[in-house]
PyMOL Python script that loads the backbone (N, CA, C, O; Angstrom):
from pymol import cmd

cmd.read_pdbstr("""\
ATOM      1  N   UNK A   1     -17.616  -2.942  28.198  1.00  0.00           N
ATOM      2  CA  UNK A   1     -17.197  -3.489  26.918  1.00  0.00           C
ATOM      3  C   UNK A   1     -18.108  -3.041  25.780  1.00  0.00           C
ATOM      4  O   UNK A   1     -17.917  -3.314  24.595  1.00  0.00           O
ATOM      5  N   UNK A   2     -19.114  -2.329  26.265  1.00  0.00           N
ATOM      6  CA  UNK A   2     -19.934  -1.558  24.918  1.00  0.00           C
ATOM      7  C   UNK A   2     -19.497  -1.185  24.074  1.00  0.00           C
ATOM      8  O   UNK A   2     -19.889  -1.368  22.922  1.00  0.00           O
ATOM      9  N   UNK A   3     -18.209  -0.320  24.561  1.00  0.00           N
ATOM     10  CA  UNK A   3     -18.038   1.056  23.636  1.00  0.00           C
ATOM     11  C   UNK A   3     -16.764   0.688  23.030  1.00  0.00           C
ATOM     12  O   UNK A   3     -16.028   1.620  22.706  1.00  0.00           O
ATOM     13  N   UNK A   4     -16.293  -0.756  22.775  1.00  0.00           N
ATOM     14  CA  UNK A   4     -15.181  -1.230  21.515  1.00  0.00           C
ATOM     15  C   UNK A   4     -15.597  -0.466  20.336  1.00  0.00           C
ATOM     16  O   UNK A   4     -16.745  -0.030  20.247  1.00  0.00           O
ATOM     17  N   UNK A   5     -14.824  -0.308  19.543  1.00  0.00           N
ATOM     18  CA  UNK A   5     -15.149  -0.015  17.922  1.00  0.00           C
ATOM     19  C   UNK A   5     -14.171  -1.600  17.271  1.00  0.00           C
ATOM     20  O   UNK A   5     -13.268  -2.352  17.639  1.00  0.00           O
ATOM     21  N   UNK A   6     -14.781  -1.467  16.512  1.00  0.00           N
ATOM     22  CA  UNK A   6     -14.215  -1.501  15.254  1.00  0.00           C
ATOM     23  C   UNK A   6     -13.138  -1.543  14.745  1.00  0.00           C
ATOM     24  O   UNK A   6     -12.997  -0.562  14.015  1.00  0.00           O
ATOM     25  N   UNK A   7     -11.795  -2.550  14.753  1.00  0.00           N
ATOM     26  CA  UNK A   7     -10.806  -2.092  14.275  1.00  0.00           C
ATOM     27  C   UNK A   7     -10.225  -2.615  13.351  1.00  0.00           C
ATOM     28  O   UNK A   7      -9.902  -3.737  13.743  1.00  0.00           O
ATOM     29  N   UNK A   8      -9.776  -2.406  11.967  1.00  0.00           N
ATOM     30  CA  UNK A   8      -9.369  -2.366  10.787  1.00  0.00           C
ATOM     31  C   UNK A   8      -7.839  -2.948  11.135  1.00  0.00           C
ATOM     32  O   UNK A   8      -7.025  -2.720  12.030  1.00  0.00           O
ATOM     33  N   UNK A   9      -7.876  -3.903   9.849  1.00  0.00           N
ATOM     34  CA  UNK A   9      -6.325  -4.110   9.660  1.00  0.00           C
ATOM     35  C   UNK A   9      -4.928  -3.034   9.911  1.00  0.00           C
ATOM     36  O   UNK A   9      -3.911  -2.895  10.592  1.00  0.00           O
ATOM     37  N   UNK A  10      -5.708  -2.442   8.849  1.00  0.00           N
ATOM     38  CA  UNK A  10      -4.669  -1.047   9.037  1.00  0.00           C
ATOM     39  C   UNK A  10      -4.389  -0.412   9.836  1.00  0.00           C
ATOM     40  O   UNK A  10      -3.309  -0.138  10.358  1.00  0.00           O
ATOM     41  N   UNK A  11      -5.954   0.048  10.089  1.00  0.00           N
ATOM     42  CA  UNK A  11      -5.427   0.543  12.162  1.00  0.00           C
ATOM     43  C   UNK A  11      -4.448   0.164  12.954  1.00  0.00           C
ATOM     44  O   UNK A  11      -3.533   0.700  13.579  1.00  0.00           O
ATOM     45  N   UNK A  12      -4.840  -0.830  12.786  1.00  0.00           N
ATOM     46  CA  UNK A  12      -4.143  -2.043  13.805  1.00  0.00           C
ATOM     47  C   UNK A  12      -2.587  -1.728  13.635  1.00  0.00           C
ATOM     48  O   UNK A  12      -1.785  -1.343  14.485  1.00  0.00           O
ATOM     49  N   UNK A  13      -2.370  -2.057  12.045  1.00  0.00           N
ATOM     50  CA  UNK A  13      -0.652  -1.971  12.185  1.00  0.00           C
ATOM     51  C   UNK A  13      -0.440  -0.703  12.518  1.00  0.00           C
ATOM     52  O   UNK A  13       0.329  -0.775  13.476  1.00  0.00           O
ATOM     53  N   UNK A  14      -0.703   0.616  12.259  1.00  0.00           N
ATOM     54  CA  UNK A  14      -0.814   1.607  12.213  1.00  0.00           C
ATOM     55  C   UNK A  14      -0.706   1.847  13.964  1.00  0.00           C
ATOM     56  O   UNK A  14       0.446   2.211  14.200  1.00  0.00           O
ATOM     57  N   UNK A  15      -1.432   1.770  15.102  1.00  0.00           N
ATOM     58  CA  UNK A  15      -1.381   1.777  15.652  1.00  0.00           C
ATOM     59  C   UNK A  15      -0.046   0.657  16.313  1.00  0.00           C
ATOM     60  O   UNK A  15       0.492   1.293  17.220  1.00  0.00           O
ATOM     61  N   UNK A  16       0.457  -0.371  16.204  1.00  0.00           N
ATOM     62  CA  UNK A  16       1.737  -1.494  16.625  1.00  0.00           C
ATOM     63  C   UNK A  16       2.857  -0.585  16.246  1.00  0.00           C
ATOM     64  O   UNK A  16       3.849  -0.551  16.974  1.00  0.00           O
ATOM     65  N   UNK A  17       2.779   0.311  14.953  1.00  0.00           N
ATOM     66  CA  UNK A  17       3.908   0.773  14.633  1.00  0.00           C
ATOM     67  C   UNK A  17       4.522   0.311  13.611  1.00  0.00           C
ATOM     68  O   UNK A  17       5.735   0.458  13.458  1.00  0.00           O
ATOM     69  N   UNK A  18       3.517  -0.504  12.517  1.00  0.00           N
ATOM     70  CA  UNK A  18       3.692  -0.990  11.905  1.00  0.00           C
ATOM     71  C   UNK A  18       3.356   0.233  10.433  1.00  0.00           C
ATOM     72  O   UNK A  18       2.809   1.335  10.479  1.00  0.00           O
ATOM     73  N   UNK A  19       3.915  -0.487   9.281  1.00  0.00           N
ATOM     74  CA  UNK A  19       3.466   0.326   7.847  1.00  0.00           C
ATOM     75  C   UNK A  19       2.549   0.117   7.467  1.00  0.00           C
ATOM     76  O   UNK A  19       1.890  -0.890   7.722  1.00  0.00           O
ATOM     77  N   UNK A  20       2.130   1.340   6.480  1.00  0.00           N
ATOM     78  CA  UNK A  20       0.771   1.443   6.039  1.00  0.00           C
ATOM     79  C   UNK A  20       0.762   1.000   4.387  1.00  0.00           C
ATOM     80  O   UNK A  20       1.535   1.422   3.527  1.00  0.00           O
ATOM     81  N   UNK A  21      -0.306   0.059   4.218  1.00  0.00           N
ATOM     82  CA  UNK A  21      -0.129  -0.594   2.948  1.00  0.00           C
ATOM     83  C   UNK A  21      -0.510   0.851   1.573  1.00  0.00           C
ATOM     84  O   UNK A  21      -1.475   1.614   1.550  1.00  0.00           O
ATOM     85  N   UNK A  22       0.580   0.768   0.667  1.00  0.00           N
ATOM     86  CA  UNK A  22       0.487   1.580  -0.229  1.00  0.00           C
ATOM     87  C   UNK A  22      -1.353   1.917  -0.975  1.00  0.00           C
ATOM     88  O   UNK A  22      -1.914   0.900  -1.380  1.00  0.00           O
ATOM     89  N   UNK A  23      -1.938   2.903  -1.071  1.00  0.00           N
ATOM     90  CA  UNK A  23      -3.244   2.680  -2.006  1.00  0.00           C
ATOM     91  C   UNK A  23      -2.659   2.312  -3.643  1.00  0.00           C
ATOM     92  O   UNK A  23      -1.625   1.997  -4.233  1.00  0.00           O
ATOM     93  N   UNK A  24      -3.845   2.546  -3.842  1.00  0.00           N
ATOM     94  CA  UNK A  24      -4.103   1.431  -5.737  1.00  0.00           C
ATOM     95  C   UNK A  24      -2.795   2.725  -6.633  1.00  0.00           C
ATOM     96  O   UNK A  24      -1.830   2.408  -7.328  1.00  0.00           O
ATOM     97  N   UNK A  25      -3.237   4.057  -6.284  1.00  0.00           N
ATOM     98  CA  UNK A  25      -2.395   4.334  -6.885  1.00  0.00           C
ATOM     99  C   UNK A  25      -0.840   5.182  -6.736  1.00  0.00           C
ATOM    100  O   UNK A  25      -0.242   5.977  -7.461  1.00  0.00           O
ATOM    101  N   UNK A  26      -0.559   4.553  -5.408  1.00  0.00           N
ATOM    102  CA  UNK A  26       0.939   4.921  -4.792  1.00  0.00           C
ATOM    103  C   UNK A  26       1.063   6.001  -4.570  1.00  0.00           C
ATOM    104  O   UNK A  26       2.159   6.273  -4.080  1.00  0.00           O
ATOM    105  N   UNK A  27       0.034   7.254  -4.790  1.00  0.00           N
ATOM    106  CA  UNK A  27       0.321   7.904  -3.395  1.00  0.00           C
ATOM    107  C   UNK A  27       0.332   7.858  -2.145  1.00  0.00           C
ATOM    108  O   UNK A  27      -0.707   7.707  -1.502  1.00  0.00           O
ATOM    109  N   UNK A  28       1.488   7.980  -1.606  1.00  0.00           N
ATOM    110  CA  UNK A  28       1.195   7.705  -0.324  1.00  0.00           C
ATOM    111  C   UNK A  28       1.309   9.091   1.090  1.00  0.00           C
ATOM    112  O   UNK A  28       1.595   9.003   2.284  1.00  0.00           O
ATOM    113  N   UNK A  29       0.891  10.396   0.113  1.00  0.00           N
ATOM    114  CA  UNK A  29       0.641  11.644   0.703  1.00  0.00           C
ATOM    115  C   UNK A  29       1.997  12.501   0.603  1.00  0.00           C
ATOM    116  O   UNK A  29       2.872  12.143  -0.185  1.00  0.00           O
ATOM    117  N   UNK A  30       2.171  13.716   1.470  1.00  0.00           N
ATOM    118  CA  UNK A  30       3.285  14.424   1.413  1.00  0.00           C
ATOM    119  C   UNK A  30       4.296  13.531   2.580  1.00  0.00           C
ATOM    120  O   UNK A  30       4.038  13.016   3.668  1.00  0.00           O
ATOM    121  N   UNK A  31       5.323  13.620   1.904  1.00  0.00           N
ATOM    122  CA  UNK A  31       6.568  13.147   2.715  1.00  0.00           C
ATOM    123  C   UNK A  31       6.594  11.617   2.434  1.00  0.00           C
ATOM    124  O   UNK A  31       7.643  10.992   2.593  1.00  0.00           O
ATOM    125  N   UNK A  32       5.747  11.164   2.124  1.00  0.00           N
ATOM    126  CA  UNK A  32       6.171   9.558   2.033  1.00  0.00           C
ATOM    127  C   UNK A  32       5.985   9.008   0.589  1.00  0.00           C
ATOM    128  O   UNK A  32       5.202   9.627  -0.132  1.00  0.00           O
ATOM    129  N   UNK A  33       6.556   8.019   0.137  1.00  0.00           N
ATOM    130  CA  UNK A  33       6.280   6.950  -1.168  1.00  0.00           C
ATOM    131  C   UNK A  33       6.200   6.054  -0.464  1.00  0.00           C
ATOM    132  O   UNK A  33       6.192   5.967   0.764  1.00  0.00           O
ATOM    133  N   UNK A  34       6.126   5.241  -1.365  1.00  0.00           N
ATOM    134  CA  UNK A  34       5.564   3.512  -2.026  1.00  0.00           C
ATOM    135  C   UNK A  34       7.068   3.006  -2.308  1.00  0.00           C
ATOM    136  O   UNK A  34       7.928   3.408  -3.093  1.00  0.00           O
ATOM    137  N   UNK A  35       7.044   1.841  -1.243  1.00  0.00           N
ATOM    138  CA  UNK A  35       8.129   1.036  -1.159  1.00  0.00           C
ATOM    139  C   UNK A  35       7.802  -0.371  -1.233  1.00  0.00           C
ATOM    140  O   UNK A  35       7.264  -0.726  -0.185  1.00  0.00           O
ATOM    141  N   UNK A  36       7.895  -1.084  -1.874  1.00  0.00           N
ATOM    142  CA  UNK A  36       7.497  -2.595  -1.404  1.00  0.00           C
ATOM    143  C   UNK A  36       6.292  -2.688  -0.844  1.00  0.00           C
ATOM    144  O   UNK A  36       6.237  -2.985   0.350  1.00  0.00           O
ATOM    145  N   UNK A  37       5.041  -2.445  -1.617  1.00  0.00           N
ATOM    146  CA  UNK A  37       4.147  -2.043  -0.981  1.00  0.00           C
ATOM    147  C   UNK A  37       3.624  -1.309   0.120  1.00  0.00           C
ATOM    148  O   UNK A  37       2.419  -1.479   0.306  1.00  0.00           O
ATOM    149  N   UNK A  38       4.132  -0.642   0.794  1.00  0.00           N
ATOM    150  CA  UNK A  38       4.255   0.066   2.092  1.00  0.00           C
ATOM    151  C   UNK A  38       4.354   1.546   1.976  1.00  0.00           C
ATOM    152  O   UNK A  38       5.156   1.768   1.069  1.00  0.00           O
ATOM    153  N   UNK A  39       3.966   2.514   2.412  1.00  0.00           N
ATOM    154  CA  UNK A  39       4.580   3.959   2.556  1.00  0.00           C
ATOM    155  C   UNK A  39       5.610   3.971   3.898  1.00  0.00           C
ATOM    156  O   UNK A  39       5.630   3.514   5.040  1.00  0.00           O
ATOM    157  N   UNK A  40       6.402   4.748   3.059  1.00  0.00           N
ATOM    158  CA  UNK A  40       7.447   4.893   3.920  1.00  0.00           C
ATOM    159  C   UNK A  40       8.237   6.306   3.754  1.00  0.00           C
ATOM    160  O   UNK A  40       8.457   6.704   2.610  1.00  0.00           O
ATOM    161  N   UNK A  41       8.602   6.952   4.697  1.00  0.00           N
ATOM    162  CA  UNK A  41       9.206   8.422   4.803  1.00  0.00           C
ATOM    163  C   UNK A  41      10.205   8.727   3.554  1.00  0.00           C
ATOM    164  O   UNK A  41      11.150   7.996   3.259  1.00  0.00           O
ATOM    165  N   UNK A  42      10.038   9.290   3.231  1.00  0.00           N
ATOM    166  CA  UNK A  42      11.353   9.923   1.813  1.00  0.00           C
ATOM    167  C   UNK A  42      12.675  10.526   2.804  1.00  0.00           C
ATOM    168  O   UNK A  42      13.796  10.532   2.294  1.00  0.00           O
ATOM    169  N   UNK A  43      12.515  10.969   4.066  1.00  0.00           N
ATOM    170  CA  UNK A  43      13.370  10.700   4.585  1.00  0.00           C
ATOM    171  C   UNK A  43      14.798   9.533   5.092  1.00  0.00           C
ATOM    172  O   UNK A  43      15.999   9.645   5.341  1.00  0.00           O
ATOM    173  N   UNK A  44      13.897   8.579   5.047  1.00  0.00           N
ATOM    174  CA  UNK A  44      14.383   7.079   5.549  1.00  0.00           C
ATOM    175  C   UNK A  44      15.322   6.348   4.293  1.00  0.00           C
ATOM    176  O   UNK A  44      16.362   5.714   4.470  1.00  0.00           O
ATOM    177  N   UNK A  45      14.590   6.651   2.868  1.00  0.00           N
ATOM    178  CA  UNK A  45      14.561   6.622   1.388  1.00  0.00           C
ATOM    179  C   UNK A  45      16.529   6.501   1.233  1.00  0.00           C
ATOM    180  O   UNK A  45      16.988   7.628   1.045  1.00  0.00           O
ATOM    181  N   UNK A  46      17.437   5.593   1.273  1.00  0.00           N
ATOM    182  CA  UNK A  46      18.690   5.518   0.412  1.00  0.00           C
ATOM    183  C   UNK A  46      18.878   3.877   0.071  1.00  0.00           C
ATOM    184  O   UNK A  46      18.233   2.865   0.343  1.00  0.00           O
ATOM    185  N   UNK A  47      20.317   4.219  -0.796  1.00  0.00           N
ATOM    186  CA  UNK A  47      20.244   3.076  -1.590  1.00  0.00           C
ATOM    187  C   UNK A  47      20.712   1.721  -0.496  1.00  0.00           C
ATOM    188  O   UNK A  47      20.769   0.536  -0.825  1.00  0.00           O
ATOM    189  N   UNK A  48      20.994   2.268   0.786  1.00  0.00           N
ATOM    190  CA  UNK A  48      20.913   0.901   2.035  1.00  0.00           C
ATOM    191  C   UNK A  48      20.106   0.714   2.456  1.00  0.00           C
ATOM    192  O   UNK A  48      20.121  -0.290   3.168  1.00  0.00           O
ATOM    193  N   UNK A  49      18.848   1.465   2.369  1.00  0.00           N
ATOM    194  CA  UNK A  49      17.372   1.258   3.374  1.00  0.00           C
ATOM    195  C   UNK A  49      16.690   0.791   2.393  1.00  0.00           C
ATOM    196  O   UNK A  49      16.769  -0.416   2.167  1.00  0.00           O
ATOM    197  N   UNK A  50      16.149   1.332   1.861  1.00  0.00           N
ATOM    198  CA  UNK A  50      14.962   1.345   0.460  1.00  0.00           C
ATOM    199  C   UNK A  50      15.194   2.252  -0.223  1.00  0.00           C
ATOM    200  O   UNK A  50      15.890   3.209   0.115  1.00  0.00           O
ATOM    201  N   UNK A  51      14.563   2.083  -1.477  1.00  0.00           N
ATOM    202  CA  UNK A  51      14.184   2.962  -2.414  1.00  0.00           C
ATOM    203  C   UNK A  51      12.795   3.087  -3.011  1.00  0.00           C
ATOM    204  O   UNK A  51      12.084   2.145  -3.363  1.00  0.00           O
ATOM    205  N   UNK A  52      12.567   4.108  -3.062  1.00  0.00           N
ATOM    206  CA  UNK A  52      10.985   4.505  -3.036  1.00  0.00           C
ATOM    207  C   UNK A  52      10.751   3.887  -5.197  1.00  0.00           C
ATOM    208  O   UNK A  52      11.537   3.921  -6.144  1.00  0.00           O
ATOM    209  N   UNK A  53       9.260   3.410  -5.059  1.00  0.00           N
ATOM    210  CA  UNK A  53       9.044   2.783  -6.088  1.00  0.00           C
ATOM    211  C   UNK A  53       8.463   4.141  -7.281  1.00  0.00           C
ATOM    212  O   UNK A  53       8.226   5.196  -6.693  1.00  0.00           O
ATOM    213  N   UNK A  54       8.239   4.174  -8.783  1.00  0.00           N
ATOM    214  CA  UNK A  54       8.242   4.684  -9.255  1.00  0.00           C
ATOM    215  C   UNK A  54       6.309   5.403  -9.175  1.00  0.00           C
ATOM    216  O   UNK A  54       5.502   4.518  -8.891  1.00  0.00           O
ATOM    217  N   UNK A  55       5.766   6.647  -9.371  1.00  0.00           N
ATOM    218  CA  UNK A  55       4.373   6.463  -8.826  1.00  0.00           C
ATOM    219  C   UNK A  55       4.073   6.058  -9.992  1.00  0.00           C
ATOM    220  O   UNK A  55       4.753   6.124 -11.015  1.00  0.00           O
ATOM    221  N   UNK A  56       2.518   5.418  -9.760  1.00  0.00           N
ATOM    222  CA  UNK A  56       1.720   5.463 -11.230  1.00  0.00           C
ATOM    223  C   UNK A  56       0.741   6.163 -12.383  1.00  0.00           C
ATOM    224  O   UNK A  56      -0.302   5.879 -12.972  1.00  0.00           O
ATOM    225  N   UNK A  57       1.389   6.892 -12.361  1.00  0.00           N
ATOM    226  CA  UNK A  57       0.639   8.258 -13.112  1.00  0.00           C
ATOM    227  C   UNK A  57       0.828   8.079 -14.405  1.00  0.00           C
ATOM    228  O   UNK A  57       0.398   8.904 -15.212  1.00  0.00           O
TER     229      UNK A  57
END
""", "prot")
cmd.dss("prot")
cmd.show_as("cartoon", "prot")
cmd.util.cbc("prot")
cmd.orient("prot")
């Protein structure tokens, strides 16, 4: 049991399969936006699933 780390909220969901909370300023890298706080695939992205939020630039 030494060699646990450390594990972060995010990890955590991240690892369950869960979403990753948007950063401060909504990038959320290539291929994904900012949905309801969350990144989520621009793939996934229509007007029945979600719609990706506007960035803040």
């Amino acid at each position: 049991m030494k060699n646990l780390q450390k594990i972060t909220r995010e990890s955590l969901k991240t690892i369950k399969g869960g979403l990753r909370q948007c950063p401060v300023d909504g990038d959320c890298g290539p291929g994904y936006c900012c949905s309801k706080g969350a990144c989520r695939p621009f793939s996934g992205a229509s007007p029945t699933t979600y719609l990706c939020d506007a960035p803040l630039n």
